[in-house]
C-alpha positions in Angstrom: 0.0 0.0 0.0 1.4 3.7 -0.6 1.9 6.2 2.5 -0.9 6.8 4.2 -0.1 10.6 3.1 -0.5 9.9 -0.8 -3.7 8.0 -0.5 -7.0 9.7 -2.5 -10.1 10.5 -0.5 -11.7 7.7 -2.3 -9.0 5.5 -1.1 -9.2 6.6 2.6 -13.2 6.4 2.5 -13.3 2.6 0.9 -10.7 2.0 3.7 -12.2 3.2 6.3 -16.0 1.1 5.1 -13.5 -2.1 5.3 -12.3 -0.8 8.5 -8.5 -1.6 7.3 -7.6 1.7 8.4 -8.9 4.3 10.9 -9.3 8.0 9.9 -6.7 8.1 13.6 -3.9 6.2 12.1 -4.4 8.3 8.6 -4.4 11.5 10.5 -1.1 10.7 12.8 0.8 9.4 9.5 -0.5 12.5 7.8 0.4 15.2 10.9 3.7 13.4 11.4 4.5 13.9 7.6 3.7 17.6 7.7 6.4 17.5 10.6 8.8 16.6 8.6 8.0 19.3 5.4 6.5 22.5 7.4 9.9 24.0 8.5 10.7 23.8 4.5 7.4 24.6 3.2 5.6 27.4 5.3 2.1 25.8 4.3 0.2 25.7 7.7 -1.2 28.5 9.6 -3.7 26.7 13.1 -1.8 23.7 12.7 -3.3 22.0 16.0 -2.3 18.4 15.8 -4.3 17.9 19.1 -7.3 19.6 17.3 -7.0 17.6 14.2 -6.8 14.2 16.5 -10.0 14.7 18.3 -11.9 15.4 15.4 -10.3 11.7 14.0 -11.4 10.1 16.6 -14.5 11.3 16.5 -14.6 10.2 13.0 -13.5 6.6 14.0 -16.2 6.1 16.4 -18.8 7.2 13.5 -17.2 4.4 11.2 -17.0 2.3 13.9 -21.1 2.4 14.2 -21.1 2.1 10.5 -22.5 5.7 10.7 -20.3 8.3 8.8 -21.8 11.8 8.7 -20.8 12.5 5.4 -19.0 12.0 2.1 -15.8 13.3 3.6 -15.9 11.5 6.7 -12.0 11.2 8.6 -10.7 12.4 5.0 -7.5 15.1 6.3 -8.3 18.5 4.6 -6.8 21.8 4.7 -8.7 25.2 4.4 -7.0 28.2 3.1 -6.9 31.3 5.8 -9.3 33.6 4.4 -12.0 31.2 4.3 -13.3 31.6 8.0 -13.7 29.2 10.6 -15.5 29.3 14.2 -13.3 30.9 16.9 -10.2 31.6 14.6 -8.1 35.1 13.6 -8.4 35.3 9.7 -5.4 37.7 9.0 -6.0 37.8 5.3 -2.0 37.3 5.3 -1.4 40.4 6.4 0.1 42.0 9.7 -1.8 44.7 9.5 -5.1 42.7 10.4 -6.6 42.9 13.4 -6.7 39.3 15.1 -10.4 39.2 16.1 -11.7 35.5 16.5 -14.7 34.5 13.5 -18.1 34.1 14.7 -18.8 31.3 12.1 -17.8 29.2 9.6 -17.8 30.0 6.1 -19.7 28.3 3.8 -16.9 26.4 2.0 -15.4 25.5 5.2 -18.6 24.9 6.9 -19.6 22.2 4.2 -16.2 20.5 4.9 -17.3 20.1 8.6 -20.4 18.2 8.1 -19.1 16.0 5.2 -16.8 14.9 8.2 -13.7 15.8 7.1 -10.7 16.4 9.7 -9.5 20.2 9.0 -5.7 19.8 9.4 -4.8 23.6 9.5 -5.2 26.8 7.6 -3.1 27.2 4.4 -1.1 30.6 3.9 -1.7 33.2 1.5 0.2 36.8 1.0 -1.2 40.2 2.2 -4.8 40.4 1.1 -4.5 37.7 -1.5 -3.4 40.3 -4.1 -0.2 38.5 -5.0 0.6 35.4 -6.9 3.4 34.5 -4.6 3.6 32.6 -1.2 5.1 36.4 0.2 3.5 37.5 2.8 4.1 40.6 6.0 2.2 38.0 8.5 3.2 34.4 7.7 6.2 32.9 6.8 7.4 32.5 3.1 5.6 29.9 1.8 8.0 27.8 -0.4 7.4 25.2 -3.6 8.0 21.5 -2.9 9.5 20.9 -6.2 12.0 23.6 -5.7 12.2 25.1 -2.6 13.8 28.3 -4.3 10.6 28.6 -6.1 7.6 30.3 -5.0 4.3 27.7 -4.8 2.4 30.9 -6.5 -0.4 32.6 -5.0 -2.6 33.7 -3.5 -3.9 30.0 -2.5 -0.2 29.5 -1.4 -0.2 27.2 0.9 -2.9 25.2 -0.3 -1.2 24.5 -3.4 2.4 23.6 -1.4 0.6 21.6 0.7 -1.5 19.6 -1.6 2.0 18.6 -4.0 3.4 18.2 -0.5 0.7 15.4 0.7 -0.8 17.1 3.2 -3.7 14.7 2.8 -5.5 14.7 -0.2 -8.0 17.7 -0.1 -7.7 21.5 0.3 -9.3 24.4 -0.7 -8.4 27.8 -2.0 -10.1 30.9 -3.4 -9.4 32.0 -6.5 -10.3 36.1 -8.4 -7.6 36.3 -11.2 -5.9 33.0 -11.2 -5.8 32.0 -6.9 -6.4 28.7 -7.5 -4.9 27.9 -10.9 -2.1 29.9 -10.6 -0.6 27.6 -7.8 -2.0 24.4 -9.3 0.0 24.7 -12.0 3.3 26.0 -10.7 2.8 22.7 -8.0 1.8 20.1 -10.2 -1.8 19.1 -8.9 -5.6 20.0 -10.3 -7.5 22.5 -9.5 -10.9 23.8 -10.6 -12.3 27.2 -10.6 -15.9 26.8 -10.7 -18.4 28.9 -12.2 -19.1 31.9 -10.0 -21.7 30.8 -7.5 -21.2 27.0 -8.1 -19.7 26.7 -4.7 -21.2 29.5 -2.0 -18.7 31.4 -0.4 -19.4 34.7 2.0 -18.2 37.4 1.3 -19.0 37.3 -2.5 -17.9 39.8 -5.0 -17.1 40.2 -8.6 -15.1 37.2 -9.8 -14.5 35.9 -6.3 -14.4 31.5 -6.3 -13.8 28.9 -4.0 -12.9 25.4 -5.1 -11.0 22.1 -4.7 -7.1 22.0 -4.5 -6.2 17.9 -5.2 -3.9 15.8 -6.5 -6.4 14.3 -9.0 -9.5 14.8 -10.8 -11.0 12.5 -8.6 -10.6 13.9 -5.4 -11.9 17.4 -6.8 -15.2 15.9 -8.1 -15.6 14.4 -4.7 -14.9 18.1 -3.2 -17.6 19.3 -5.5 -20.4 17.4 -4.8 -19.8 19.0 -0.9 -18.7 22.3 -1.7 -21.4 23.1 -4.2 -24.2 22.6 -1.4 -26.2 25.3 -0.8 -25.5 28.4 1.0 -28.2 31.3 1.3 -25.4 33.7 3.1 -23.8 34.0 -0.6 -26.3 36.2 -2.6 -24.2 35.7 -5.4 -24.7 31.5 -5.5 -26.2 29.8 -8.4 -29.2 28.1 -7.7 -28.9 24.7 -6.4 -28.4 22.0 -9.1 -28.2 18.2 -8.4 -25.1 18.1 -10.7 -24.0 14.4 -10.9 -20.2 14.8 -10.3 -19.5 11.4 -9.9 -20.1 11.0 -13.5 -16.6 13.0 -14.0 -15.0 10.1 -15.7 -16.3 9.3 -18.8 -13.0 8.3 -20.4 -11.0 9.5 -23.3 -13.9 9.4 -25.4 -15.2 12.2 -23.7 -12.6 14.2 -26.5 -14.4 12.9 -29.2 -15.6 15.2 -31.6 -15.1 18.3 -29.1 -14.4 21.5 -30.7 -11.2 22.6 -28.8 -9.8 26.5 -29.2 -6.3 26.3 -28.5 -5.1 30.2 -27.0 -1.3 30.3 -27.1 -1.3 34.2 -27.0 -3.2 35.8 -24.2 -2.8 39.2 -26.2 -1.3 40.8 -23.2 1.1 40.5 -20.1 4.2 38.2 -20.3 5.2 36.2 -22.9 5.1 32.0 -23.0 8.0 30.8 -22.4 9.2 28.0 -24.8 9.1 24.9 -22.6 5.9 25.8 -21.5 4.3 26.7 -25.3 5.4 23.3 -26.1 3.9 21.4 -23.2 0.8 22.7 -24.0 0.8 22.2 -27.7 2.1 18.8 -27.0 -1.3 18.4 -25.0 -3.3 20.0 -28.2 -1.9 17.0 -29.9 -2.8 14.3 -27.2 -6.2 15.3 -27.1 -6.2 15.8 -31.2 -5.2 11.9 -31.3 -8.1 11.2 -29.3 -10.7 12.5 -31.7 -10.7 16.3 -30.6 -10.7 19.3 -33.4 -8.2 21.6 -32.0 -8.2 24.9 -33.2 -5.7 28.0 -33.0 -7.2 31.0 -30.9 -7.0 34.6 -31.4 -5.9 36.5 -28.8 -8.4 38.5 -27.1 -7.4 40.0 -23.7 -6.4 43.5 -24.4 -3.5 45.7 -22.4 -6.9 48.3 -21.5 -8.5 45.5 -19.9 -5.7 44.3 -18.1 -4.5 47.4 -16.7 -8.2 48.7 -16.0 -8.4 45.7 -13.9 -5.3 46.0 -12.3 -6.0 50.0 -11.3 -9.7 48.9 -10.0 -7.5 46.6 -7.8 -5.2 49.3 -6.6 -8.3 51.8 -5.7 -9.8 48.9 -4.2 -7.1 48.2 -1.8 -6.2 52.2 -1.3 -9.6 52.7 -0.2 -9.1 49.4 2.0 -5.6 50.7 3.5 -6.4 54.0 4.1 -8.9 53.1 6.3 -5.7 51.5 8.4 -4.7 53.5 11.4 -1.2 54.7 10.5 0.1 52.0 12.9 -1.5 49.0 11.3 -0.9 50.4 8.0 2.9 50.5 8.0 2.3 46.8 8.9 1.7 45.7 4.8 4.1 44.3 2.5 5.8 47.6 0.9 5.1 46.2 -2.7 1.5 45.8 -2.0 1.5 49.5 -0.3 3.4 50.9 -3.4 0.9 49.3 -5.0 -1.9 50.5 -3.8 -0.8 54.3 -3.7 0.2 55.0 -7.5 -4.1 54.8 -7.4 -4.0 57.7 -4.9 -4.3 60.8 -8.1 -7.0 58.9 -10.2 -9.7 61.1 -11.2 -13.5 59.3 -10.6 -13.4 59.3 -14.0 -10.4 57.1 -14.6 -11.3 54.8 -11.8 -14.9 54.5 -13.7 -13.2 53.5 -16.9 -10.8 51.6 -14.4 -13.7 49.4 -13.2 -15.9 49.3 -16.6 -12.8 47.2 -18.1 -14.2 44.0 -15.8 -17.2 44.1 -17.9 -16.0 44.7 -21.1 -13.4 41.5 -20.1 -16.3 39.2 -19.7 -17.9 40.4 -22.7 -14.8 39.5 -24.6 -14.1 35.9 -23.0 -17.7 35.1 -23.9 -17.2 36.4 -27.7 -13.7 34.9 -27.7 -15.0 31.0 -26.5 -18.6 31.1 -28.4 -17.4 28.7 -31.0 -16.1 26.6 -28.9 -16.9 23.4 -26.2 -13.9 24.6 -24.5 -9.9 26.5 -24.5 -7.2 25.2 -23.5 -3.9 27.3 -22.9 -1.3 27.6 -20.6 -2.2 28.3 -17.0 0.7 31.2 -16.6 3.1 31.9 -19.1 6.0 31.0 -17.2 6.9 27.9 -14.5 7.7 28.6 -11.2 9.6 31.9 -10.0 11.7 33.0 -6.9 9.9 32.4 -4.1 11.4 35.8 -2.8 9.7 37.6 -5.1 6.1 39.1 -4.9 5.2 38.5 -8.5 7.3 38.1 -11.6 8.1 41.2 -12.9 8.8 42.4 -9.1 7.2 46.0 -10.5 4.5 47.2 -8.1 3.3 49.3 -11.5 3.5 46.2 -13.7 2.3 43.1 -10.5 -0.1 41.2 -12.9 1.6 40.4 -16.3 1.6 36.8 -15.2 -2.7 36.6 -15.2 -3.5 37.2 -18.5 -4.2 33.7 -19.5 -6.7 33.2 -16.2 -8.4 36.4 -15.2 -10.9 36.3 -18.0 -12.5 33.5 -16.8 -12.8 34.6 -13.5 -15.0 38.0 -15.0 -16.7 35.8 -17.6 -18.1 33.6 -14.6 -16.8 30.6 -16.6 -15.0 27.2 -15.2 -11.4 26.7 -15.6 -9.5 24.1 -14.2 -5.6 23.6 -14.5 -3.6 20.3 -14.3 -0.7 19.5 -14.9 0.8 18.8 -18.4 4.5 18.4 -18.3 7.7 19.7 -16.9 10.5 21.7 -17.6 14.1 20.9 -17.5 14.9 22.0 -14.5 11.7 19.7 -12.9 9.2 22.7 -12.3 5.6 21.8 -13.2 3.6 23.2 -16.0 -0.3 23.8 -15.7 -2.2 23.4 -18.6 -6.1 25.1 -18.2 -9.2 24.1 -19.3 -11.9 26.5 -19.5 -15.3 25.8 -20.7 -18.7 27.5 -21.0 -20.7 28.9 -18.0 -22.6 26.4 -15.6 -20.5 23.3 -17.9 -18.4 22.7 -14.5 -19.2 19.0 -15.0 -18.0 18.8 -18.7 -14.6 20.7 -17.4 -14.1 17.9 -14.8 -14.5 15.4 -17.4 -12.4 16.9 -20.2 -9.7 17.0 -17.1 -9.9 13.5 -16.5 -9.8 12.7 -20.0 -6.5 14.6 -20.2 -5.4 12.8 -17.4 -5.4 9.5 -19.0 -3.7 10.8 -21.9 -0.7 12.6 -20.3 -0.2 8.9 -18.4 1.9 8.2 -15.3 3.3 11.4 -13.5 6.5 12.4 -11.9 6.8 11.1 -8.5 5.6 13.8 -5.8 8.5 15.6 -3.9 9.6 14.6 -0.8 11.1 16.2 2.6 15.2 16.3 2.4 
């Protein structure tokens, strides 16, 4: 049998029904695995091992009755830090945040509790999620397991270190221009964006997602028939829909006969790199020999959208930080107060056009993908960077050149998923996405699973020095 640590949630759940494991034994194997990584990694945040027990062995005695409470039942999962739980601090990665305990759970995390998961820890994320890096001014540098010179991305930092890591098999992130798929990709594992509302989160906002952070297609779909329960303290949520995600596998055939845009050129922001244009061609091809019709893209992101976005952002967060005592203020990362300020002489005006270019970047995503069952490019343009470094270009005035590829589908409310198509020399992960029409989170799921029969056996996952 593998390590306790790399077994699926399907694994762990048909284990624990034959009663040839305990969800105590998985948890102790999986806490005293995490001993070893943590001081390299900087995943965890409320890492209560004696927390994390009781809940197993309250789990134990459910199987034991052959009464589990849920889907999720003694399965290890980790929540990322801005997702609130009962009677925790949620610093939002930042040290200028007051420390004030949450009165409630959240919904995402809330749904995890009654499936019967065991809630490891927090994951770590940079100062209000507004960077694509593990950097942050109130948790430790979160670090990549493939290279620990790398960063794991951001702003689901820790969620994505930890699930290529084996912090057990399930975690969740949040995802508003790339949170999720941005770290799936840079760490090897899956991740799916859902449609905005398919999974109720509080608060809601423009573009704002929660979803599943796993080390295979599988474990997500199981994620997603939780985490899409309803919710009525999102007013943004979808309307309930008895989607049946355990029909996610439908083979290789699923491909057949799909009409398949292929965007290699964002039309903004950095340019792909040429080990990772070729992993994802070389996955246009897989998917071709399968019966797909892939087709070339045209660019569609323009630099006014981008940049419109990016200034709504800075506004956003100037409004947000001068609001700050002077005190608390001083507290955030530098790049993400430079940041911030260059909004401070905007006219109402500009920040009006500012904001309108989140509209008119769902309009085009929409208009871009209309012909099509679904894209596929490259997750970010580029593997892996310095894990030093708060984005890329380390230019407070240029901070999302890396996003071009996943921010549409955050405005266009469609599903995008990203999984891992290849490697470059140097053994850094690349993330291929998969976007596909709103509501279609289902036929995203399966066209990942498709893939991931294709692209066969992976690497073997990283472990502790």
């Amino acid at each position: 049998m593998s390590a306790l640590h790399e077994l699926s949630a399907q694994e762990l759940s048909s284990a624990y029904r034959s009663r040839t494991l305990s969800p105590v034994e998985v948890t102790r194997a999986v806490l005293a695995h995490m001993e070893r990584w943590e001081p390299l990694l900087h995943a965890s945040y409320l890492l209560r091992p004696e927390l994390a027990l009781a809940q197993a062995k309250a789990s134990e005695a459910r199987w034991l009755r052959g009464a589990p409470c849920g889907l999720l039942d003694g399965v290890p999962a980790t929540i990322k830090e801005n997702i609130t739980t009962t009677g925790d601090p949620t610093p939002l990665g930042t040290a200028a945040t007051e420390l004030i305990a949450a009165s409630a759970d959240a919904p995402p995390a809330a749904r995890l509790r009654e499936a019967g998961a065991v809630i490891l820890c927090k994951t770590t994320m940079p100062d209000y999620g507004m960077l694509s890096s593990g950097l942050s001014s109130f948790h430790a540098l979160a670090r990549n397991p493939w290279d620990l010179s790398k960063t794991p991305g951001g702003s689901s930092a820790g969620g994505g270190a930890a699930a290529a890591a084996g912090y057990g098999p399930l975690h969740i992130g949040t995802d508003i221009g790339g949170s999720l798929r941005l770290p799936a990709g840079w760490c090897g594992i899956y991740s799916l964006k859902p449609s905005l509302g398919r999974v109720p989160i509080d608060p809601p906002y423009t573009g704002r997602a929660a979803g599943p952070m796993t080390r295979n297609v599988a474990d997500a779909a199981l994620m997603m028939q939780v985490l899409s329960l309803p919710d009525g303290r999102d007013s943004m949520s979808l309307p309930y829909q008895a989607i049946e995600w355990t029909r996610f596998d439908q083979g290789t055939g699923k491909l057949r006969g799909l009409k398949i845009g292929l965007l290699l050129d964002a039309g903004c922001g950095l340019a792909v790199q040429p080990e990772v244009r070729a992993a994802i061609e070389n996955a246009a091809r897989l998917m071709e020999q399968a019966g797909a019709m892939v087709q070339p893209m045209l660019p569609f992101l323009t630099r006014a959208m981008l940049d419109g976005m990016d200034h709504a952002w800075r506004m956003r967060s100037l409004v947000d930080l001068n609001a700050l005592p002077a005190e608390r203020r001083a507290k955030v990362l530098p790049f993400i107060q430079a940041w911030a300020d260059s909004a401070a002489d905007m006219t109402g005006p500009q920040v009006f056009a500012a904001f309108s270019q989140f509209h008119a970047t769902r309009l085009a995503a929409v208009r871009a993908s209309a012909d099509y069952d679904y894209v596929i490019s490259p997750t970010a343009p580029m593997p892996a960077f310095e894990a030093e470094l708060p984005s890329p270009t380390n230019d407070p005035l240029h901070p999302l050149e890396h996003i071009a590829f996943t921010v549409p589908w955050n405005m266009s409310e469609q599903p995008a998923a990203s999984i891992c198509c290849g490697f470059t020399a140097g053994g850094l992960p690349i993330g291929l996405q998969i976007a596909g029409k709103r509501f279609d989170d289902l036929g995203v799921l399966q066209v990942s699973r498709a893939f991931e029969l294709l692209r066969g056996p992976q690497r073997p996952w990283p472990t502790p020095s």
